[in-house]
VEXDREN-2710 file (C-alpha; in Angstrom, 1 decimal):
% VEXDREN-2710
k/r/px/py/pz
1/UNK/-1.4/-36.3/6.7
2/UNK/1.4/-37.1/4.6
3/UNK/4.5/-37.0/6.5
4/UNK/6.9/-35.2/3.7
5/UNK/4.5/-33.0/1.6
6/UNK/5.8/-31.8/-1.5
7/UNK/7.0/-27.9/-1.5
8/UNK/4.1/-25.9/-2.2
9/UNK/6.9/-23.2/-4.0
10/UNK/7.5/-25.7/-6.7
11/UNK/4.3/-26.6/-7.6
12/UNK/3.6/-22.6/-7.9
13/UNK/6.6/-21.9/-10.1
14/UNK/5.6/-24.7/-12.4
15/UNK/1.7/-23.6/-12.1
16/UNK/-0.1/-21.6/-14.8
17/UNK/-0.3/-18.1/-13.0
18/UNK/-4.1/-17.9/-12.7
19/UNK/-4.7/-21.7/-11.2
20/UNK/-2.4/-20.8/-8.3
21/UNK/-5.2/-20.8/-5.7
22/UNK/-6.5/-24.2/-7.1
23/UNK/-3.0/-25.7/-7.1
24/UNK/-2.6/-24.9/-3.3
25/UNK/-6.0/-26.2/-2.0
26/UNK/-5.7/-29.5/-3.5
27/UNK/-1.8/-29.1/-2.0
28/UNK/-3.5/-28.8/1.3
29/UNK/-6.0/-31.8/0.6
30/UNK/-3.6/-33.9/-0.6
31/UNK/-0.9/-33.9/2.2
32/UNK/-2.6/-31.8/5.4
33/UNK/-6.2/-33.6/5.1
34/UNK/-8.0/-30.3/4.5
35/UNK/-11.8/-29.8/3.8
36/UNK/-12.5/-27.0/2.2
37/UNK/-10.0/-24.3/1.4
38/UNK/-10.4/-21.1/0.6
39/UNK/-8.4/-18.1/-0.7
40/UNK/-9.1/-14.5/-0.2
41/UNK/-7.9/-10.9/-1.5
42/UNK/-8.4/-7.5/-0.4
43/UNK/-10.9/-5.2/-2.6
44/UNK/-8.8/-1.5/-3.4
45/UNK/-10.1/0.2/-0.4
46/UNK/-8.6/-3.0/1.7
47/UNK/-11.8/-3.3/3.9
48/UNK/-13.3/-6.4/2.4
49/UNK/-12.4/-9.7/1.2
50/UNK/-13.1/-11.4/-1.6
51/UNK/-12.6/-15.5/-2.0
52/UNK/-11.0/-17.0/-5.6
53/UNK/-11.7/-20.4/-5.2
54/UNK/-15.9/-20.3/-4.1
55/UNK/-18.7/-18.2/-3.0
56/UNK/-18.6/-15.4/-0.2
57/UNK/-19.0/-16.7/3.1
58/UNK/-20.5/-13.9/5.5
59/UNK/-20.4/-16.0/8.4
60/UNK/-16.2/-15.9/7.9
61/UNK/-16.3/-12.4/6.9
62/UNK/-15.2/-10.9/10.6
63/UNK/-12.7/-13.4/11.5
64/UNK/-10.8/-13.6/8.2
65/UNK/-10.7/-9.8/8.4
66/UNK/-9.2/-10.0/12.0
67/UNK/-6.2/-12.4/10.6
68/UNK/-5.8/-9.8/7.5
69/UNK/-5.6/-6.8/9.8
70/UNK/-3.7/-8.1/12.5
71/UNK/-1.4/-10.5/10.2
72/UNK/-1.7/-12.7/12.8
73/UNK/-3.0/-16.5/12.0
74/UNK/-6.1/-18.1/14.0
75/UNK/-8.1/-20.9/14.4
76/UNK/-11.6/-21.7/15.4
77/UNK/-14.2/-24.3/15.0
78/UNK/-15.5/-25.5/11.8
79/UNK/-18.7/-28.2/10.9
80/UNK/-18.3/-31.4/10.8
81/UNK/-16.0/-31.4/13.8
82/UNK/-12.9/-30.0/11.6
83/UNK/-10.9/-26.4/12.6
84/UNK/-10.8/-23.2/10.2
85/UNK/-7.2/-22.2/10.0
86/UNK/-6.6/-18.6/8.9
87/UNK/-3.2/-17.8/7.4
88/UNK/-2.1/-14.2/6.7
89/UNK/-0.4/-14.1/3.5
90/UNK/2.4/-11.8/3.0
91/UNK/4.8/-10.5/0.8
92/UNK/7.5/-8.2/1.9
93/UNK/5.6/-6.4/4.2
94/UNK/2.5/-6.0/1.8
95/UNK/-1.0/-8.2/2.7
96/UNK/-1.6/-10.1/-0.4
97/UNK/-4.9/-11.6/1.3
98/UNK/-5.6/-14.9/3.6
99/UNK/-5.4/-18.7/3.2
100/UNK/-8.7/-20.5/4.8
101/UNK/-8.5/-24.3/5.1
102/UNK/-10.8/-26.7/7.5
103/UNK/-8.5/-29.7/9.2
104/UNK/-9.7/-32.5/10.9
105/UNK/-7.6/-31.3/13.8
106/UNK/-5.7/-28.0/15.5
107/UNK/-2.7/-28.7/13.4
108/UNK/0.7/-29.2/15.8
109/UNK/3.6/-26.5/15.7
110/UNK/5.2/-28.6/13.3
111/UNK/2.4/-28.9/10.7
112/UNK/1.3/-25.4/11.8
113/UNK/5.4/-24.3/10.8
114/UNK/4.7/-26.1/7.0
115/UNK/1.7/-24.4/6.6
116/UNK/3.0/-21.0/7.3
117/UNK/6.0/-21.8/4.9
118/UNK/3.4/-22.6/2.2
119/UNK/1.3/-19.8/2.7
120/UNK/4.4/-17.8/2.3
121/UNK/5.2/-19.4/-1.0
122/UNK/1.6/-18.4/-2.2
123/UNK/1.6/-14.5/-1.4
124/UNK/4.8/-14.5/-3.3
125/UNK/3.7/-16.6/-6.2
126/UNK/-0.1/-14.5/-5.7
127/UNK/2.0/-11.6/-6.3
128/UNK/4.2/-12.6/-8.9
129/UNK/1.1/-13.5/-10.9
130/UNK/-0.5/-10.3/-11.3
131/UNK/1.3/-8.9/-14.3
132/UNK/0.5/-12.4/-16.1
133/UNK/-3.2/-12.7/-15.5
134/UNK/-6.1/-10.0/-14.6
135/UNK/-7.8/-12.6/-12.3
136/UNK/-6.9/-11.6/-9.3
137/UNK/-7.5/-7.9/-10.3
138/UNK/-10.6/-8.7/-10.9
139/UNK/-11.3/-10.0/-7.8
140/UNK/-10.3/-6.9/-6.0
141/UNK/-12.8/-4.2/-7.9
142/UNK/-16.7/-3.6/-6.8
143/UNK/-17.2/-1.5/-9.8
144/UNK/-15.0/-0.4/-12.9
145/UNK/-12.4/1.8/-12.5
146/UNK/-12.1/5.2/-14.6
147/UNK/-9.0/5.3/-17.1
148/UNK/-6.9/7.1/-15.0
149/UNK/-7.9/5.3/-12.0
150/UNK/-6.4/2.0/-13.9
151/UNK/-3.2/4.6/-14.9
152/UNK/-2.6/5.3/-11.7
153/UNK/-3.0/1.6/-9.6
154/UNK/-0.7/0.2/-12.7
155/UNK/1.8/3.0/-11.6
156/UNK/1.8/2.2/-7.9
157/UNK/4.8/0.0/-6.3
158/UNK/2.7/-1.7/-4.4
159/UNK/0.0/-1.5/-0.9
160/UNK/3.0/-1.9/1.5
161/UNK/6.6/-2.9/1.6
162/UNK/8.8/-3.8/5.1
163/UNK/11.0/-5.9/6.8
164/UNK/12.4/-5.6/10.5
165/UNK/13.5/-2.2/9.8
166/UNK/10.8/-0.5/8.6
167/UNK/7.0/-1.0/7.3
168/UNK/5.7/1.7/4.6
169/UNK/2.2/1.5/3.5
170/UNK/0.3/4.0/1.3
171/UNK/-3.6/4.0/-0.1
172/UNK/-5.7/5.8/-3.0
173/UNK/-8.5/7.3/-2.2
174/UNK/-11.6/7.7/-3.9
175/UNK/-10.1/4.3/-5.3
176/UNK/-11.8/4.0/-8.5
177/UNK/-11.9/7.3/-9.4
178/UNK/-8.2/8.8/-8.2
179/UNK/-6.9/11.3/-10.7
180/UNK/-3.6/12.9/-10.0
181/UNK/-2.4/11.6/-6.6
182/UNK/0.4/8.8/-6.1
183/UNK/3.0/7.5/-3.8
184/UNK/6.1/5.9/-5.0
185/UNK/8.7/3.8/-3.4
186/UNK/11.7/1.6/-3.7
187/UNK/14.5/0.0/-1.5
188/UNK/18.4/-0.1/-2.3
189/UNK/20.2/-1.3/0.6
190/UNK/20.1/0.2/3.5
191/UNK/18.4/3.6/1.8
192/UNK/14.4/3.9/1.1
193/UNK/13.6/6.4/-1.5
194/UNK/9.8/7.4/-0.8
195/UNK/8.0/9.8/-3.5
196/UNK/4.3/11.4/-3.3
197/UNK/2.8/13.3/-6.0
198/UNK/-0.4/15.4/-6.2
199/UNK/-0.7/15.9/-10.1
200/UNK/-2.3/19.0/-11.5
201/UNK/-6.0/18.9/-13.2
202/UNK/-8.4/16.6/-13.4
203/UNK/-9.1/12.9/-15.1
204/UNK/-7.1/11.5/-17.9
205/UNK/-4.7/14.6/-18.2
206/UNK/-3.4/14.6/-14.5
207/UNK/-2.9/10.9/-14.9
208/UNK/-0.5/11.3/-18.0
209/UNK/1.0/14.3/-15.7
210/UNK/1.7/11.4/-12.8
211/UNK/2.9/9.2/-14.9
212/UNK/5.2/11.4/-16.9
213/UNK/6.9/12.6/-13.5
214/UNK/7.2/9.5/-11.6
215/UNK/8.7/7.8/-14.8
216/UNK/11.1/10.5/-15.0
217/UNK/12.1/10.2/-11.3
218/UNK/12.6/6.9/-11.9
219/UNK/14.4/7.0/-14.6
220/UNK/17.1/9.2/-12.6
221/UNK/16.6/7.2/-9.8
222/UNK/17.3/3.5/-11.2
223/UNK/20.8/5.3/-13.2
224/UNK/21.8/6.2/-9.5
225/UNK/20.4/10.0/-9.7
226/UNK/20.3/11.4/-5.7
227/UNK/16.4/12.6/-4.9
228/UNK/18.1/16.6/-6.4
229/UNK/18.6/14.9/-9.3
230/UNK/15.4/12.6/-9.5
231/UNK/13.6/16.0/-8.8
232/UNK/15.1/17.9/-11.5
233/UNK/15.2/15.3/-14.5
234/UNK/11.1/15.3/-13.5
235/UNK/11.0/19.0/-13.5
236/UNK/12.8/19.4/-17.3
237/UNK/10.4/16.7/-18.3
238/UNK/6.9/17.8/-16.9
239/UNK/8.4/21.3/-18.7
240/UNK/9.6/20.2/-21.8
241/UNK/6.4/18.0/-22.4
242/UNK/3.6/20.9/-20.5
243/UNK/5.4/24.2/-20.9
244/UNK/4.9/25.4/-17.4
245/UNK/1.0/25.0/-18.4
246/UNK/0.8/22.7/-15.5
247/UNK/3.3/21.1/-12.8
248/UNK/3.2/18.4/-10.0
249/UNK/3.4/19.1/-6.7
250/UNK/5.8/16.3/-5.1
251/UNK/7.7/15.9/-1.9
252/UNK/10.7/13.9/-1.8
253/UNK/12.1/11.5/0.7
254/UNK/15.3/9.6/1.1
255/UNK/15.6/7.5/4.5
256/UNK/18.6/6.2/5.9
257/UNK/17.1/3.1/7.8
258/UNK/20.4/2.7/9.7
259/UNK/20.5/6.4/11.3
260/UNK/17.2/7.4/10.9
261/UNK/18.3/10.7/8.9
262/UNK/15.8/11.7/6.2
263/UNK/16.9/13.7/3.5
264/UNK/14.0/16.0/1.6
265/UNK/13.1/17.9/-1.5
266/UNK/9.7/19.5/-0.8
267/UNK/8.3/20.8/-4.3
268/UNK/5.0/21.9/-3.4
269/UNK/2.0/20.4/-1.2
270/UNK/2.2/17.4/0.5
271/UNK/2.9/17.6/3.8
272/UNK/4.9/15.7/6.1
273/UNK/4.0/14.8/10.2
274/UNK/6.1/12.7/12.6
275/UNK/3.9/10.9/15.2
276/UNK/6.5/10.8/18.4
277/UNK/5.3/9.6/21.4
278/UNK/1.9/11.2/21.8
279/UNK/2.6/14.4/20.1
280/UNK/2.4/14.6/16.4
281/UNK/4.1/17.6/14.4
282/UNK/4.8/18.9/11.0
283/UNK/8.2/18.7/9.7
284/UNK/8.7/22.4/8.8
285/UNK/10.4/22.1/5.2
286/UNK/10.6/25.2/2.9
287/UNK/8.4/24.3/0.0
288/UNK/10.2/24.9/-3.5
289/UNK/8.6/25.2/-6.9
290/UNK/6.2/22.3/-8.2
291/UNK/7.7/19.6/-10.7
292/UNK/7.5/21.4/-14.4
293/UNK/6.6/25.5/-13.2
294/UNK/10.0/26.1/-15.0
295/UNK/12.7/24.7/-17.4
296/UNK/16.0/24.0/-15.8
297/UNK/14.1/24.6/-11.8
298/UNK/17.0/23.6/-9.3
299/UNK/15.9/21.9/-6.0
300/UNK/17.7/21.8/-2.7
301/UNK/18.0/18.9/0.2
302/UNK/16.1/19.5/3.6
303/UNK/17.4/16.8/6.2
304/UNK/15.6/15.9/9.3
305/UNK/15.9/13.3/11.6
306/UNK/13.8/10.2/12.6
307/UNK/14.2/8.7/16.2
308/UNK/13.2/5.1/17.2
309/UNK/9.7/4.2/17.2
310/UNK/8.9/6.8/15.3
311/UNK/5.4/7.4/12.5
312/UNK/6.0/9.2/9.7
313/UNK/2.9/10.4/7.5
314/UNK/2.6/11.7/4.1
315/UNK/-0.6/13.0/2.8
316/UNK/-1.3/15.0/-0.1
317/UNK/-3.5/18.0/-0.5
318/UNK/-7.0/16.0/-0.7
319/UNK/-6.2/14.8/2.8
320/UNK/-4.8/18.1/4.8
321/UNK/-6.6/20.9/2.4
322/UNK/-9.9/18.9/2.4
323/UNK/-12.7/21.4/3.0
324/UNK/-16.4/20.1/3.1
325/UNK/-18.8/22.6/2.7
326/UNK/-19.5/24.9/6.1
327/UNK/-16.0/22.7/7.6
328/UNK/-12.9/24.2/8.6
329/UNK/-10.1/22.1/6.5
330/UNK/-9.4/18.6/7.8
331/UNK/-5.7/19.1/8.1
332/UNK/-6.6/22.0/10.6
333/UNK/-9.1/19.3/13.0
334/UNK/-9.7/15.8/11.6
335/UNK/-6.4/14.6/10.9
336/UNK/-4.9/14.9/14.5
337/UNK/-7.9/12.8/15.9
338/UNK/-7.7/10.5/13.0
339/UNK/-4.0/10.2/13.4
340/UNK/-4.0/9.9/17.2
341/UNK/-6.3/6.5/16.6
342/UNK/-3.7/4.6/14.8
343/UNK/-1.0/4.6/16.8
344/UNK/-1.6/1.2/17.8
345/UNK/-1.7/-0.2/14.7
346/UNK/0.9/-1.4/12.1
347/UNK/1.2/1.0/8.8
348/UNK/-0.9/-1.3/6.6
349/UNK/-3.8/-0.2/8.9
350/UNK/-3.2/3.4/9.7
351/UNK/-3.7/4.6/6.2
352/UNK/-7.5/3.1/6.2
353/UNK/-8.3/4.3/9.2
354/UNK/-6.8/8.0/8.1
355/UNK/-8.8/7.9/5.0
356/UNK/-12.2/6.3/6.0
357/UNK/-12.0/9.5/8.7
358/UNK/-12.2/11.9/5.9
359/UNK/-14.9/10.1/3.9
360/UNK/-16.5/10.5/7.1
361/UNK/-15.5/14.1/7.3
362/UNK/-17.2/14.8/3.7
363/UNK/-20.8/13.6/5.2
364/UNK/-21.7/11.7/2.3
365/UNK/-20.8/14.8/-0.1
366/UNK/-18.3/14.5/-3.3
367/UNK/-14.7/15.4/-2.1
368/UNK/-13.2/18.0/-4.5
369/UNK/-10.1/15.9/-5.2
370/UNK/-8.2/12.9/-4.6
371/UNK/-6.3/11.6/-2.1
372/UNK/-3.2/9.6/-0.6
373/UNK/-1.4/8.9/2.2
374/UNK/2.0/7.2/2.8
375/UNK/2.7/5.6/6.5
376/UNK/5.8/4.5/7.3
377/UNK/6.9/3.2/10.8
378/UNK/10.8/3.2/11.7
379/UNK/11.5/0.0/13.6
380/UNK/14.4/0.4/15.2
END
C-alpha cells in the first residue's frame, strides 16, 4: 500500500460523472492493494442492491445489505486469502449505496480511517452525478417506470437527509407506478421545512397537480414565504390553473431542531403520529381546506411540540385509508403493529418496513392508490 494515496475527492471532481465507480476502484488498487472492488446502489424500493462495476454476486447479497441497513462497515473473509470490506456510503444522512473492495489484509485504523474518507468522497460525488448522467438511474429500476412515476422521483429532494440533529427519511410506494403522492423537504439553519402531498386523480394529471403545488410552495418558500404563505401561494396556483376542479391534499410542517416546536398547516389528509416511548399517537390538528378548493383560501398555524428521542410519522391517505377488500382500514390495525416494529431502527429503515407491511396487508391484491411516508427522528 502506498503510504500517501492521492485524495480520492480530486480525482472525482476531475472524473467524467458516469466513470466515477471505475475511477475509485482502480483508486483502491492502486494505493490500498485491493482485488476486486465493487460498487453498489439501492433499487427504488431500497430492498436490493444492484453493483455498477460487474455482475450480481448472490453470495454478497445478505452481507452488503446488512452494511446498507445498518450504515455500519464490516469485514469478512474473501478467496484467495484476501478480506471483503464493506463501506456504507453516505450523503447527508441519505444511503447512496456500498463500497466492496477485497484487501490482502484487515486494513488497520489508519487505512481503515482513509478508506472511510474516500468512501465519503464517492457518495457525494455518486450523488452529485445524477443530474449529469442516467447511469446510475438506471441501475436502480427492475422495470420502467410510468410517466408520472418518473414526474414524481425527479420531483423528490431526495431518500433521506440528517445530521446529529435529526434524520428524515421518506419512500414511494407502488414505486414505479406512484401517481399523486410526494414528500418534500429542505433545511435552512436551524429550521426544517417538511411537506407531504396526496394529489388528486389518477396518472399523468395528479402528477402535473404535484408538481404544480410543490413548485409553488417552493417558490414561496425559497423567497422566504413562512409555511401560511407557502400554503397559500400553492392554493391560488392549483386554483388559478384547476378552477377548484381538483385540489391537493397537503400537510405542512416547520420544525424548530433547537426546541423541538413544530409549527403546522394541515390542508387535508395526511396524517401525523408521534412515536414516544412506547405509545404512539395522532397529533390532533384541525384539518383546513385542500390546496386549490378555492381562490384566495387562507390557512392557519397549528404548533405542537416534539420531546427528545422522539418519531415523527407522516403518511398519506394510501397508507392510513388503505382498505383491502373484506379489511378494516390499515390506519385503524396495521399501522400501529407496523409502526411498533421500527422503533429500533434508524428512519432510512422505518419507512420500508411501514410500507412492505401494507403490501403485505393488500394480500397480493392492487392497492387503490398510492402511497408515502415521511420518518423523521429528533436527536436531541
Amino acid at each position: 500500500m502506498s503510504d500517501q494515496p492521492a485524495p480520492l475527492g480530486s480525482l472525482l471532481r476531475a472524473a467524467p460523472p458516469d466513470r466515477l465507480p471505475e475511477i475509485a476502484a482502480e483508486h483502491l488498487r492502486r494505493h490500498f492493494s485491493a482485488g476486486a472492488v465493487e460498487v453498489l446502489v439501492p433499487d427504488l424500493t431500497g430492498t436490493r442492491l444492484h453493483p455498477l462495476i460487474g455482475e450480481p454476486d448472490p453470495t454478497d447479497a445478505t452481507t452488503a445489505m446488512r452494511c446498507f441497513g445498518s450504515q455500519q462497515p464490516s469485514t469478512e473473509r474473501a478467496p484467495a486469502g484476501q478480506v471483503r470490506l464493506h463501506l456504507p456510503l453516505t450523503c447527508w444522512g441519505e444511503r447512496v449505496g456500498v463500497l466492496r473492495a477485497d484487501l490482502p489484509a484487515a486494513p488497520p485504523a489508519e487505512i481503515a480511517e482513509r478508506l472511510a474518507a474516500d468512501s465519503d468522497d464517492l457518495a457525494i460525488a455518486l450523488r452529485a452525478a445524477e443530474t449529469a448522467t442516467d447511469r446510475y438511474h438506471q441501475a436502480r429500476r427492475r422495470g420502467r417506470l410510468t410517466m408520472a412515476a418518473e414526474l414524481q422521483w425527479d420531483l423528490l429532494p431526495g431518500r433521506a437527509l440528517g445530521d446529529d440533529r435529526f434524520l428524515v427519511a421518506g419512500q414511494l410506494e407502488p414505486a414505479y407506478d406512484v401517481r399523486g403522492d410526494h414528500f418534500d423537504w429542505a433545511l435552512d439553519g436551524d429550521r426544517l421545512t417538511l411537506t407531504v402531498l396526496n394529489g388528486d386523480g389518477d396518472g399523468m394529471e395528479a402528477a402535473l397537480l404535484t408538481s404544480l403545488a410543490v413548485n409553488a410552495m417552493r417558490n414561496a418558500r425559497r423567497f422566504g414565504a413562512d409555511i401560511v404563505e407557502q400554503a397559500e401561494l400553492a392554493s391560488d396556483a392549483v386554483h388559478a390553473r384547476y378552477s377548484g376542479g381538483v385540489h391537493a391534499a397537503t400537510l405542512l410542517l416547520e420544525i424548530d431542531l433547537v426546541s423541538g416546536g413544530v409549527a403546522a398547516v394541515d390542508a387535508g389528509s395526511p396524517h401525523c403520529l408521534i412515536a414516544r416511548g412506547s405509545g404512539i399517537e395522532q397529533v390532533p390538528l384541525e384539518q383546513q381546506l385542500p390546496l386549490g378548493m378555492f381562490g384566495e383560501a387562507h390557512y392557519e398555524i397549528q404548533r405542537f411540540q416534539l420531546e427528545p428521542g422522539d418519531r415523527m410519522l407522516v403518511v398519506s391517505d394510501g397508507v392510513h385509508a388503505a382498505t383491502p377488500t373484506g379489511l378494516p382500514r390499515f390506519g385503524e390495525s396495521g399501522l400501529l403493529s407496523a409502526l411498533r416494529r421500527t422503533r429500533l431502527q434508524p428512519a432510512t429503515e422505518a419507512v420500508g418496513t411501514v410500507l412492505r407491511s401494507l403490501r403485505e396487508y393488500h394480500a397480493g391484491a392492487e392497492p387503490d392508490d398510492d402511497a408515502v411516508m415521511v420518518c423523521l427522528d429528533w436527536r436531541r
